[in-house]
C-alpha positions, 0 to 999 in steps of 0.5 A, a space after each residue: 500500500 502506497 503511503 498518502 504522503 509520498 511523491 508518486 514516481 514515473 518511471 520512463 525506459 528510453 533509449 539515447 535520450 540525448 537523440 532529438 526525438 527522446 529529448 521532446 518527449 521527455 520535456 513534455 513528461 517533465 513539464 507535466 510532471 512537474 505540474 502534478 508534483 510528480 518524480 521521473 526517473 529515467 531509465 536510458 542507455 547512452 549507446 543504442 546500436 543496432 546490433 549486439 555489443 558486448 561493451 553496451 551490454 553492461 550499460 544496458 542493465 540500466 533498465 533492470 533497475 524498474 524493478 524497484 518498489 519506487 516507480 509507481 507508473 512506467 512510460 516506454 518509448 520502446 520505438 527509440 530501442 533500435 536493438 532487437 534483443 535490448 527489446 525483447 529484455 526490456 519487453 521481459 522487464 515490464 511484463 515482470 513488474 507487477 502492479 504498475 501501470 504501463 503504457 507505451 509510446 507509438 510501439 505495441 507490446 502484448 498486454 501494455 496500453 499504446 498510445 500511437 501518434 498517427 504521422 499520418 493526421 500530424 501530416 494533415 493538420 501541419 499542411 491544413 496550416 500552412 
């Protein structure tokens, strides 16, 4: 049971936050998180190669840290991992964690929420302006 008086936690699992892209989604989180007197934690390697890299590997063990009993809620930007395997682990990872709600961002993973931003209606709204 949670206590009434603690700060509720998000965790956010990424990939190469510095990347443009993860940088406006984080900025978005954070701004609102920060309105809602919300922590975030982020969970991010520095490195995110397509393919396998014995030296990332060990970075990677970043995101085992969701395991913690701290992270009330749980955002994956699944579509920023680029390595195959890095996604089925951290797939692994939040069908483990028990008891949080998850939803992932523009990336469907069995039994997780989605939520798609459709590139397609962005397309149409940005030339409807212009």
């Amino acid at each position: 049971m949670k206590n009434e008086n603690k700060r509720y936690t998000i965790g956010v699992i990424a990939a190469q936050i510095s990347d443009a892209q993860q940088r406006q989604l984080l900025e978005g989180v954070f701004e609102e998180a920060n309105n809602l007197q919300i922590n975030v934690a982020v969970f991010s390697n520095v490195y995110n190669p397509y393919y396998y890299d014995k030296q990332v590997e060990i970075e990677n063990n970043i995101y085992k840290l969701i395991y913690t009993d701290d992270v009330d809620a749980i955002i994956v930007d699944e579509e920023s991992i680029l390595n195959e395997e890095l996604k089925m682990l951290i797939n692994k990872i939040t069908k483990e964690v028990k008891g949080v709600p998850i939803i992932s961002v523009c990336m469907e993973i069995d039994g997780i929420e989605c939520l798609d931003n459709d590139v397609t209606e962005d397309f149409v709204n940005i030339t409807n302006h212009l």
